[in-house]
C-alpha positions in Angstrom: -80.0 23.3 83.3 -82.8 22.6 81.3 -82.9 19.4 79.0 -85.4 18.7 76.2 -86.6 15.1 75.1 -89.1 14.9 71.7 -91.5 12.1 71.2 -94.0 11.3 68.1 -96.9 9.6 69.7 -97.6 6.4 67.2 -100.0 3.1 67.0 -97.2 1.5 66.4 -96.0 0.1 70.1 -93.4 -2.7 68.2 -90.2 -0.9 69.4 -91.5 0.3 72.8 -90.0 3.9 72.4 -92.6 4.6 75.7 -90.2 2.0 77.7 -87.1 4.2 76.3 -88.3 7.3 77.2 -89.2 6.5 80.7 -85.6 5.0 81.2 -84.5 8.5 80.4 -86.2 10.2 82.6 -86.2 8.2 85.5 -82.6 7.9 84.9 -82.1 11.7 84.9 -84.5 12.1 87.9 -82.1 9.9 89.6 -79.1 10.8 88.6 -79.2 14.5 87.5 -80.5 17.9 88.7 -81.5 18.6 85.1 -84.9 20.2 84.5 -86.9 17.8 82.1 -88.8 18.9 79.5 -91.1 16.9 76.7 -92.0 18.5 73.2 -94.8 15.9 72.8 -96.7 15.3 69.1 -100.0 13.4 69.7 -102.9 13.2 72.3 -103.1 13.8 76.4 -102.9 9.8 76.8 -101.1 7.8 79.5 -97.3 8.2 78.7 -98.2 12.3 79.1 -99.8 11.9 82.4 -96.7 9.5 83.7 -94.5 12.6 82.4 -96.5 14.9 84.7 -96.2 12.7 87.4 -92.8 13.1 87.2 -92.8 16.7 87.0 -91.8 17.2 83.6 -92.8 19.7 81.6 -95.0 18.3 78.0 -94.9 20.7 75.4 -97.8 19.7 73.2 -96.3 20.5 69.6 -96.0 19.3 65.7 -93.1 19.9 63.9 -93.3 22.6 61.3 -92.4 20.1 58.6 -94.9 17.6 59.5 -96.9 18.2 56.3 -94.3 17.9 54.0 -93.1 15.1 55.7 -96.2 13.2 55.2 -97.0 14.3 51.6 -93.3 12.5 51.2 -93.0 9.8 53.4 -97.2 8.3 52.7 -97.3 9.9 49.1 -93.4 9.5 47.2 -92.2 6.4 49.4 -95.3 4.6 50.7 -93.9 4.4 53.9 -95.9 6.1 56.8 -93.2 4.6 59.2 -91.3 6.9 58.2 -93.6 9.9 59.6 -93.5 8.7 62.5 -89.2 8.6 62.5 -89.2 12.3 61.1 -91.9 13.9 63.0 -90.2 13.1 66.3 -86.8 13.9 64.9 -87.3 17.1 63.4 -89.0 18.3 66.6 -85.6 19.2 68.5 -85.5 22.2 65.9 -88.7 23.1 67.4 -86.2 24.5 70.7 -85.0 27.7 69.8 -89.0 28.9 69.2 -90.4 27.3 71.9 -87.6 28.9 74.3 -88.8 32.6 72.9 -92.4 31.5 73.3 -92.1 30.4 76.4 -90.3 33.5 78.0 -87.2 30.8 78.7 -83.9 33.2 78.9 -81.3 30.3 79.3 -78.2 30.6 77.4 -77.4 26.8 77.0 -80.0 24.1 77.2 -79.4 20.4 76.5 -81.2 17.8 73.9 -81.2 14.6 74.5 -82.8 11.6 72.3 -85.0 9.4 74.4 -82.6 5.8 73.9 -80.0 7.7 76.3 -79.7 6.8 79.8 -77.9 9.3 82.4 -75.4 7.6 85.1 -73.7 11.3 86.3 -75.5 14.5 86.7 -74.3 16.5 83.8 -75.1 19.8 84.6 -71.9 21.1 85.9 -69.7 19.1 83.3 -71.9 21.0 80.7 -71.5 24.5 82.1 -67.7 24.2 81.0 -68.7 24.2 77.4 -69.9 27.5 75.4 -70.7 26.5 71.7 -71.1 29.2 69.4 -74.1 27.5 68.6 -74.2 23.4 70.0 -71.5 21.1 70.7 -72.0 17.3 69.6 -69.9 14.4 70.2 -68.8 11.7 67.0 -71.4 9.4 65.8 -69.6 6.0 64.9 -65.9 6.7 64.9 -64.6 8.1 68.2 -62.2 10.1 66.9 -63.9 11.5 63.9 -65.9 14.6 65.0 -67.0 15.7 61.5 -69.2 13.1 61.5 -71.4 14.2 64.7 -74.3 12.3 66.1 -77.1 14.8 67.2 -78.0 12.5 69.7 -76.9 14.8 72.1 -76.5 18.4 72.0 -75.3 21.1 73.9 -77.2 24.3 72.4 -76.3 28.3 72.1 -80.2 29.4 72.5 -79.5 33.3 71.3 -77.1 32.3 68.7 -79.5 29.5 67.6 -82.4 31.6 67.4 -80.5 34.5 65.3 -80.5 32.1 62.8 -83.7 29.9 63.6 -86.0 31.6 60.4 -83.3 30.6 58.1 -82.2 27.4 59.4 -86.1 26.4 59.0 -86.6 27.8 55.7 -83.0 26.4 54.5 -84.4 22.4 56.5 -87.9 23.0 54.0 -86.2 23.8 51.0 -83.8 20.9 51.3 -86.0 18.3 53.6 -86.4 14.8 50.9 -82.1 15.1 51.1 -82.2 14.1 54.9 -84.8 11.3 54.1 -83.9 7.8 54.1 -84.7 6.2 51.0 -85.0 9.3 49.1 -82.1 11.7 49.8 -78.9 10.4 48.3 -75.1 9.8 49.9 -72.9 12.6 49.8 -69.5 11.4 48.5 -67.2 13.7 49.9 -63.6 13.9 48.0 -60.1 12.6 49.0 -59.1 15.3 51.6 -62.1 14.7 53.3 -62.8 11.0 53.1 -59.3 11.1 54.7 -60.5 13.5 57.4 -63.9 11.0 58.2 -62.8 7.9 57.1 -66.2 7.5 55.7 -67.4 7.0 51.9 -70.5 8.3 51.8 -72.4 10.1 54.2 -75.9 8.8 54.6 -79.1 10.6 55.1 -79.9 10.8 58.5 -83.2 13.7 58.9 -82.5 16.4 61.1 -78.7 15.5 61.9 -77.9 15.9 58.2 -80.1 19.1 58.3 -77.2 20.4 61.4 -74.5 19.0 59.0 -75.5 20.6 55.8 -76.5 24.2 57.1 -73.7 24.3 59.6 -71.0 23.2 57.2 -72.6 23.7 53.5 -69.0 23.1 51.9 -67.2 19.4 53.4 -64.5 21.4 53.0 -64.8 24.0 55.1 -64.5 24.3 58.6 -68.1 22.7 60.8 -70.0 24.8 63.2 -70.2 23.0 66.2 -68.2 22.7 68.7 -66.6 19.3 70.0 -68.8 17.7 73.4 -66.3 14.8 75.0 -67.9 11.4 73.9 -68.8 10.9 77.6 -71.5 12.7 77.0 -73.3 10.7 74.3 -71.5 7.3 74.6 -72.6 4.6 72.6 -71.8 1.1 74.2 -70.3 -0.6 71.0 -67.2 1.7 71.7 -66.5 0.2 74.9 -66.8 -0.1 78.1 -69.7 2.8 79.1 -69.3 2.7 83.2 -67.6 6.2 83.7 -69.9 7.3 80.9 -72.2 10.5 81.6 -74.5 9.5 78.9 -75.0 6.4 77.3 -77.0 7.2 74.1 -78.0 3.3 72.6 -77.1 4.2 69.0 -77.8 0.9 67.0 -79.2 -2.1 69.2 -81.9 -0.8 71.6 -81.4 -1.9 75.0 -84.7 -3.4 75.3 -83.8 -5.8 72.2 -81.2 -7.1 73.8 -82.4 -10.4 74.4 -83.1 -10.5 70.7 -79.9 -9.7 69.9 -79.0 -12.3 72.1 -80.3 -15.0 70.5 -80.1 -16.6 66.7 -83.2 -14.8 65.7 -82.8 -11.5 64.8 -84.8 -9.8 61.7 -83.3 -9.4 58.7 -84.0 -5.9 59.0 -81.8 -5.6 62.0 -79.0 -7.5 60.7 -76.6 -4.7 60.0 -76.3 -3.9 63.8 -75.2 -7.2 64.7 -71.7 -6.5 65.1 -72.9 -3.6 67.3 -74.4 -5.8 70.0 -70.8 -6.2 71.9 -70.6 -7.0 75.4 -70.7 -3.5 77.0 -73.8 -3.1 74.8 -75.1 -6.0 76.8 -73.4 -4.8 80.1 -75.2 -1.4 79.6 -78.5 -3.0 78.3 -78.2 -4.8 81.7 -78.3 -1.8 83.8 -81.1 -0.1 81.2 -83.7 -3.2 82.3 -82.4 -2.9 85.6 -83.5 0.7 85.9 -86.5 0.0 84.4 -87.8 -2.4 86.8 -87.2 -0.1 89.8 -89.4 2.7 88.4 -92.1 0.2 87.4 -91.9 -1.1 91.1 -92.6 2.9 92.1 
């Protein structure tokens, strides 16, 4: 089975996203019998080459809303941070095309965010799921599968890319509502809020893009299909050692010494109560794995 990671090559080295992605990978070289694949927007440079090394496939590639995205993030909200969230976000909708452009045929393919670590080779798991178009596990509530996390995604490539044209042209039309700081809450009514147990539903770039096109009403029925939380397992829910995927939603596992200590930015306040004990369990095992593939 083929899995895809997307990365947004940036100056900005504060939050070593080179450190998470190599995690992943290493992790799903030893672990998995995936075949890895990198849709890549920058320069050749050093983390490319350690991809090659590896024998993963780097797909060179910019999303198609990178434009936009910077006339809105530099330009409306004075934030170029925020480009460099987006552009690698948005680039897992870049799939379906490259898979046609590419000559790739596979039915299912998996997506994966690069703060995941694998612990079980997922491929035959997966091949017991057919979504009509991808299956996603819950984001923060375990049992709540309306709100999904697109952390993680099991995807229908044909079905996907029947509707790929006006997926992209619906994401365009609609993009500064999946910005942070610029698209605003959607408060669902009672019947839902009862459904989610959430207030408001906060913008979140391309995984409020899946939610809005694939839903469009909160009250009708979503489009995915339900993927067991073992398969994108975040560590604040628990204990995360029979977990095929730990995806570090929140606290990163290389801040956990941060998080471990009476310092922590304001900024990353709010995820304080997410830095539990099996986040520090799993963050544990993250840094361990990273050693061994800096050792070689």
């Amino acid at each position: 089975m083929k899995c895809f990671f997307s990365f947004k090559a940036s100056a900005d080295k504060s939050h070593n996203y080179d450190q998470l992605l190599k995690v992943a990978v290493y992790s799903a070289l030893k672990n998995t019998t995936l075949q890895l694949y990198c849709i890549f927007d920058g320069l050749p440079n050093e983390l490319t080459k350690w991809l090659e090394s590896k024998n993963v496939t780097v797909i060179f590639r910019r999303s198609y809303l990178y434009n936009k995205l910077a006339y809105i993030t530099c330009e409306k909200l004075n934030n170029p941070s925020l480009l460099n969230i987006g552009g690698g976000a948005f680039l897992r909708v870049e799939i379906p095309a490259i898979m046609q452009e590419f000559g790739y045929n596979d039915r299912f393919v998996l997506y994966t965010d690069c703060d995941v670590m694998f612990q079980k080779d997922v491929a035959e798991g997966l091949s017991r799921y057919e979504p009509k178009f991808f299956a996603v596990a819950p984001e923060n509530n375990i049992n709540s599968y309306r709100l999904m996390n697109s952390g993680v995604m099991l995807m229908n490539m044909p079905n996907l890319q029947k509707r790929d044209k006006d997926f992209r042209n619906y994401v365009e039309k609609n993009l500064e509502s999946y910005i942070p700081g610029i698209g605003k809450p959607v408060r669902p009514n009672l019947l839902v809020y009862a459904l989610s147990g959430r207030v408001n539903y906060y913008p979140a770039w391309d995984q409020s893009a899946y939610q809005h096109y694939y839903t469009q009403n909160w009250l009708s029925i979503p489009g995915w299909d339900k993927l067991p939380p073992s398969f994108n397992w975040k560590p604040y829910w628990g204990d995360s050692s029979q977990a095929d995927i730990v995806h570090f939603h929140g606290p990163k596992p290389n801040q956990a010494q941060l998080f471990s200590s009476k310092q922590v930015p304001v900024h990353l306040e709010p995820l304080i109560d997410l830095a539990t004990p099996s986040y520090f369990e799993s963050s544990r095992q993250w840094n361990a794995l990273l050693k061994e593939e800096i050792k070689g």
